[in-house]
N, C-alpha and C positions, 0 to 999 in steps of 0.2 A: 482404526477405520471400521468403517462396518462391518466387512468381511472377516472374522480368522475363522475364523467365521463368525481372524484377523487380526512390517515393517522395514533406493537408498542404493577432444570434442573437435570436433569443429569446428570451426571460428563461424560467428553468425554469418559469415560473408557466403557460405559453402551455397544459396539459395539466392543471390547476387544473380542477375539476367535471366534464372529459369522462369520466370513470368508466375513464380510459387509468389512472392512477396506481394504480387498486383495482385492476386487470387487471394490471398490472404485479407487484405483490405475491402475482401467483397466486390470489389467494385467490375473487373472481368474475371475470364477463365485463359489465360493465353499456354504457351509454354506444351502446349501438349494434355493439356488437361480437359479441353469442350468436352473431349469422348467419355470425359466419365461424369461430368454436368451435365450431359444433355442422354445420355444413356435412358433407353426402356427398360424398364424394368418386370418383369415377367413373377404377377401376383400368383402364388399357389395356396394351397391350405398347410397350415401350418405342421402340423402332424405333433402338436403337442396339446393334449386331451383338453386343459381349458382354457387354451386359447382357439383352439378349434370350436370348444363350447359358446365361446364368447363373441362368435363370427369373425374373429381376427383372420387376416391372411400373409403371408409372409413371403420376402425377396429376398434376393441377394443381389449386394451393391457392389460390382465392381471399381477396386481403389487403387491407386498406385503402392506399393511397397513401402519408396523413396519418392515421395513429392518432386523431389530436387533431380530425379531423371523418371520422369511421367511414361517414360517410350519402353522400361525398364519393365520387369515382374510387377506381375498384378493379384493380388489377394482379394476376398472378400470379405465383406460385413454383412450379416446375417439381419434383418431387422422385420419390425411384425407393424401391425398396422389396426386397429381400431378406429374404421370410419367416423366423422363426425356425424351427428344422426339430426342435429339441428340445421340442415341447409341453408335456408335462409340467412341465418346469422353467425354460420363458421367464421370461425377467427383465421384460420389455419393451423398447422401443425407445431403440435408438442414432442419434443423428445426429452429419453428419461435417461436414469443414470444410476444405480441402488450402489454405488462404491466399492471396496474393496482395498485399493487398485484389482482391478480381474476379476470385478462380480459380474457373471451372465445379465443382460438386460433386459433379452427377447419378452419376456412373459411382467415386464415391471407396469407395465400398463396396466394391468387387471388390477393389482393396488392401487393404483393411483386414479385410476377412474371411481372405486368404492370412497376413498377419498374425498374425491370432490361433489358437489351438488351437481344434481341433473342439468341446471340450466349453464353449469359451466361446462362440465365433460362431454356434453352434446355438440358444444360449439367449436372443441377440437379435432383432427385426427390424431390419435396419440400412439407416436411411433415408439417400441420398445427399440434396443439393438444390444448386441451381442459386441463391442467393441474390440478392434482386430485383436488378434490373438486369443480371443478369449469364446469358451462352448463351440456354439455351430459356425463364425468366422472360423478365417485361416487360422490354425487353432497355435498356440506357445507351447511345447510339450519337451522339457526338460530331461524327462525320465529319472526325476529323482526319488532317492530312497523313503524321503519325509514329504509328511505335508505341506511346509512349508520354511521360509527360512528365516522367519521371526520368533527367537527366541531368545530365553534369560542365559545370560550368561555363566550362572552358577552361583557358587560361595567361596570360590579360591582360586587362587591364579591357575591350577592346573585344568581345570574345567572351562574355564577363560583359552586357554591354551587348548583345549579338546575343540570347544565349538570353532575356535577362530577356522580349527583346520577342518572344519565340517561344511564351514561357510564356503572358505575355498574351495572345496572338492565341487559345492552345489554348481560355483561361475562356471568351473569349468566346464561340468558337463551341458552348462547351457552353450556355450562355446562350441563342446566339439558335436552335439546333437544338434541344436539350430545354426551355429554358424555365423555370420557377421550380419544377417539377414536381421536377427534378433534385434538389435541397437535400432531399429527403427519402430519394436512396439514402442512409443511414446505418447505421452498426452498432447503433443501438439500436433503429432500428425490423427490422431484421434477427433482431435478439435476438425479436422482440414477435410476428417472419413464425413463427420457430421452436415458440411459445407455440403460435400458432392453427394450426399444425400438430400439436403433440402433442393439444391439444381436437381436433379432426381425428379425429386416428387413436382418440381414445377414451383417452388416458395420462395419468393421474395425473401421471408425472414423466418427465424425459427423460435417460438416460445418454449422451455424449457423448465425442467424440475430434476434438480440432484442433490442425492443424501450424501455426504462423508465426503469422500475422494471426489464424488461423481460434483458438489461444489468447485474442486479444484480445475475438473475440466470443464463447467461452466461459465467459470472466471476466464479461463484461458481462452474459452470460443470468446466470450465477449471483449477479451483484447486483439484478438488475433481479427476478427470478424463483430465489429460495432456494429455497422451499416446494417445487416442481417440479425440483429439481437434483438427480440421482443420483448416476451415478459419472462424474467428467469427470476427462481424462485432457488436459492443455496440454501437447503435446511443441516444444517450440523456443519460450519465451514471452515475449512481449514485456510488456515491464512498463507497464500500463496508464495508471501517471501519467504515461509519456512518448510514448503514442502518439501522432504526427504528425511536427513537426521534430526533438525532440529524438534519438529512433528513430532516425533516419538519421544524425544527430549524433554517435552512439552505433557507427555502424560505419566511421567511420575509422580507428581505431588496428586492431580488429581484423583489417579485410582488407590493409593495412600488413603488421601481420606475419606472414598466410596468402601474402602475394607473399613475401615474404621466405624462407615457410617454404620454399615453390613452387621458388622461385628458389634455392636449397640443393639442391634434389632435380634442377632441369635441371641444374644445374654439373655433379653426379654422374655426369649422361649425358652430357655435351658431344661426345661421341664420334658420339653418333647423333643429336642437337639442333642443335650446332652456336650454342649461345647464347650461351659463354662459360665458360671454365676456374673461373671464384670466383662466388659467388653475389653479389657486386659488380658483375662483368663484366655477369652477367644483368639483373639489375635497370637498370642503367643502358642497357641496349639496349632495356629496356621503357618508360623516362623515354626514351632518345632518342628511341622512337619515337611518344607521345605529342606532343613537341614540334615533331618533323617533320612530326604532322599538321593543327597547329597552321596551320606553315605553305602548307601543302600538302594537300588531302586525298589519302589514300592509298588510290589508283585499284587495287581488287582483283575482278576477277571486273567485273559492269557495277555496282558500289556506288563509293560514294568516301567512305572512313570517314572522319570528321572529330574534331575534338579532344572534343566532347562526347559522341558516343559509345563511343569507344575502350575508355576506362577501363570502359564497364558491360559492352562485353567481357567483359574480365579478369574483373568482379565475380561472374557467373556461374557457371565452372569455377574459381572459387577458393573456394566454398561446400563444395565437395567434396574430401577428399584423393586419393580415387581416381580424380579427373579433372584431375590431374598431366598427365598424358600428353596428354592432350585440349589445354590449356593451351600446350603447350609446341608442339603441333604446330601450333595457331594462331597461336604468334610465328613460328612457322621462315615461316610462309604470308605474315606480315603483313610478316616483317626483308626477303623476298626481292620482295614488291610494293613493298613503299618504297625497293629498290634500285632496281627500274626495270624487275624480270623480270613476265612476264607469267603470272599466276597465275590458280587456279580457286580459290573459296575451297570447303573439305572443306564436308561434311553440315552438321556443327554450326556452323559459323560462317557459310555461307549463311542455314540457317534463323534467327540470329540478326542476320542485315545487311537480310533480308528485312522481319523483323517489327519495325525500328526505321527504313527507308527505305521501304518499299512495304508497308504491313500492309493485307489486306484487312479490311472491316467487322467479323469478327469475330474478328479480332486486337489488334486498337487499344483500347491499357486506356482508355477513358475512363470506364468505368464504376471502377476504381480511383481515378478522380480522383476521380470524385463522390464516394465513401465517405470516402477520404482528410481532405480538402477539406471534405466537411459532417458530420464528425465535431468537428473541434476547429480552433481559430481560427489561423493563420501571419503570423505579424509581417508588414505590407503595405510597409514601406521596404524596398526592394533595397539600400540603404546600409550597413543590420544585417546582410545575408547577406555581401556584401562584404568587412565587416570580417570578419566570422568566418573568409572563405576567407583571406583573407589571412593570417590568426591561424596558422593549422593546416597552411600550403603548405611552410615546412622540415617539422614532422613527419610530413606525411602527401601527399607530393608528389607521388601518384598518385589517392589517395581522397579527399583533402580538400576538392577543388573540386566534386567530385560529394556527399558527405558535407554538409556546408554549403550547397546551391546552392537559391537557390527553384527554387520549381515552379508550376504554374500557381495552387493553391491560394494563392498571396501574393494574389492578383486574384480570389479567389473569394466569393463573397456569406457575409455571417454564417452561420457553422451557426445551425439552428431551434432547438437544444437544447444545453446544456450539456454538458460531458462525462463521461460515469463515473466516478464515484470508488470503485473498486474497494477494497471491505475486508469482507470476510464470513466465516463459520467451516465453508462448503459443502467435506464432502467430495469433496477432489481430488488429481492426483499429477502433481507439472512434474516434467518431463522436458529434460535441459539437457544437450549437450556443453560441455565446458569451451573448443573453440576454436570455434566455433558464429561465425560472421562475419558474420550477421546479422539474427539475435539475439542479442544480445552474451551471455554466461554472467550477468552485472551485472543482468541484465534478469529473467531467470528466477529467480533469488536474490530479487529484489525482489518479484516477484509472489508468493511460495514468501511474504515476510512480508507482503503484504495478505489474501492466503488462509490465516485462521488454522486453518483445518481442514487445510492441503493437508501432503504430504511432497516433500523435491526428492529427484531420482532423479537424480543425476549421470552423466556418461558421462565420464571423463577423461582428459585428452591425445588427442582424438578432434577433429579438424578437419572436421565435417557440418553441413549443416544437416538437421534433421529425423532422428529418431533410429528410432523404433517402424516397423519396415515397411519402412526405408531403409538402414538399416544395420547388418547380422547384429550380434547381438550378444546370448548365448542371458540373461546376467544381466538386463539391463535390460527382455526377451522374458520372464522368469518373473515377474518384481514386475510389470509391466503386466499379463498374461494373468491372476496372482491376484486384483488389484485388480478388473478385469472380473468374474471369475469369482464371489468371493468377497464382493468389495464391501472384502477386508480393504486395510488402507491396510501399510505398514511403522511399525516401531515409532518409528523414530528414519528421519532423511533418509537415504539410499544413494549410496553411489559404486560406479560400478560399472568395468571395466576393459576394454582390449581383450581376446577372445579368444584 
């Protein structure tokens, strides 16, 4: 997903009479819920330096905890606010969504306005938000030791055997520091915050823009809440019948061959990399180095990278083609610490050793967990994860252990609810690079046919994630701006090309 910066019940009836299920379809607010649709809400200045520059102003939305008892604990959502400046011809309100699961929102508006053309970002108010549990919302705070609880499995059952019990120890301290409160950060009460924020602001309907994850809770508002979906726009989408294991299942083969592609492009320079003559040579200096840390961590800077984090490394700077170079300068960093030389590690690979060995409190995803985690249910045998890694370690023998690996979610408490089955006719337009690593292209095809209203907007031979805002590209820039503008959708799906 976008974020690692970024990897998992109650029977549907448990929301039966609380007047959640009528509110859900848009159509009232009964059950206890008018008081937080019809709530004032009290504009201040934001107190974050450019969105305060930007004239934004910013509230907080009182939510219920539990939908399913409204009279219960009340949290907040944090959300910012960018006036539409074209009166005349507002459309109304945009909300965003940058992924993660547990990416801060508040400030995504200021991208997404540079993004669009004047005569469309004029015509919104473009609400950012902070999504419960996460930044300045009622915040998720696990207190745990790592960054976060996606990672590789290793290179042998005993390492398999280390993280399984790493994983464990993470549930539970979400367990005993949040409490049973936790099982309610979800995407579908996320999708329900977004509702009693449009009753809020006074909107009939809500137009909308999300990368990665943030697709997945825009799928789900548009199931959850048709009647109120305007123009939503999924760029990089994850296909909702596979959100949780399957997702991450899903981005082995891909990032396989973004190394590979990777690994072609250092050969070219070996001159000034020093990686290796063939894109063979490379790759295998990147498995030997995996292996080496396997048995050794490799002592770079005061970190000592070990075989489970390595790979999410790599995972990061390989979402992007034009962070080749990034890539390559962090193996020359990593080839000459695991010789023996004493190395600093550059910007990017500090702040990423930083936030997976030493994460301050508002670094550590655990609020990703929770959403993950109490969205949809993960097989509880480490046996079935096991064999899977096993299955996939010749094809994918850098991403597969991480691809296949539990995560804290195997040990996490029943989700409260069921999960989305996404299939509706709400117009909308995915948005999909064809080498997309993780969201696989597979992914956005598939959502492209549960949304039988939507069009796909192809990007191809383009190895990004996250396309609109991220990656100049003026074809894919006009069909999204008219969509916005226009509301017009394309006739027929789009490919569009590099420039």
């Amino acid at each position: 997903m976008r974020a690692l910066a970024a990897a998992t019940a109650v029977a549907a009836g448990l929301l039966a009479g609380s007047g959640v299920a009528l509110a859900d379809q848009g159509t009232t607010q009964r059950g206890g819920l008018d008081r937080f649709y019809n709530q004032k809400l009290d504009w201040k200045a934001c107190n974050h330096k450019e969105l305060d520059a930007a004239g934004a102003q910013c509230a907080d939305v009182k939510v219920p905890l539990n939908y399913a008892q409204p009279r219960g604990r009340t949290i907040t959502v944090a959300i910012s606010r960018l006036a539409a400046s074209d009166k005349q011809n507002r459309r109304g309100i945009m909300l965003s969504n940058p992924g993660g699961p547990g990416g801060p929102g508040l400030a995504m508006t200021l991208g997404v306005r540079e993004s669009m053309t004047p005569d469309v970002s004029s015509r919104y108010d473009l609400i950012g938000m902070d999504p419960r549990g996460v930044g300045r919302s009622t915040p998720v705070d696990c207190e745990w030791p790592v960054g976060n609880m996606l990672r590789s499995a290793g290179v042998d059952r005993a390492a398999f055997d280390a993280n399984t019990q790493l994983e464990k120890d993470l549930a539970k301290r979400c367990m005993v520091k949040e409490g049973p409160d936790v099982r309610h950060i979800t995407t579908r009460n996320t999708a329900r915050d977004m509702d009693v924020i449009r009753g809020a602001l006074g909107e009939q309907k809500i137009s909308y823009f999300g990368v990665s994850y943030g697709t997945y809770l825009g799928s789900v508002y548009t199931q959850m809440f048709p009647q109120r979906s305007d123009r939503f726009v999924l760029d990089s989408a994850v296909d909702s019948k596979k959100f949780g294991v399957p997702m991450f299942q899903d981005m082995g083969k891909p990032n396989e061959a973004a190394l590979d592609d990777w690994a072609n492009w250092a050969a070219a320079r070996d001159g000034e990399y020093h990686l290796g003559k063939t894109a063979k040579q490379v790759r295998a200096g990147v498995e030997g180095l995996i292996k080496q840390s396997a048995r050794q961590p490799i002592r770079i800077g005061e970190y000592r990278l070990d075989q489970h984090v390595l790979p999410i490394v790599l995972f990061g700077p390989l979402a992007d083609s034009r962070r080749n170079a990034d890539l390559s300068e962090t193996i020359r960093q990593l080839t000459d610490a695991a010789a023996g030389k004493p190395v600093q590690p550059g910007e990017a690979l500090e702040r990423d050793l930083r936030y997976f060995y030493k994460p301050t409190p508002g670094e550590q995803s655990s609020a990703q967990a929770a959403i993950m985690c109490g969205d949809t249910r993960s097989p509880r045998d480490p046996e079935w994860y096991w064999r899977n890694i096993q299955r996939d370690r010749a094809a994918e023998p850098v991403f597969g252990a991480f691809a296949n690996n539990l995560t804290a979610c195997a040990f996490w408490p029943e989700p409260v609810e069921e999960p989305t089955k996404v299939h509706n006719s709400v117009s909308s337009l995915i948005v999909q690079a064809t080498d997309d690593t993780r969201t696989a292209y597979e992914s956005g095809v598939a959502l492209h046919k549960s949304m039988t209203g939507s069009k796909l907007l192809t990007l191809q031979d383009v190895r990004v994630h996250v396309v609109f805002g991220n990656y100049p590209n003026k074809c894919t820039e006009n069909v999204i701006n008219t969509y916005f503008r226009d509301g017009t959708l394309p006739k027929t799906d789009i490919t569009c090309h590099e420039d």
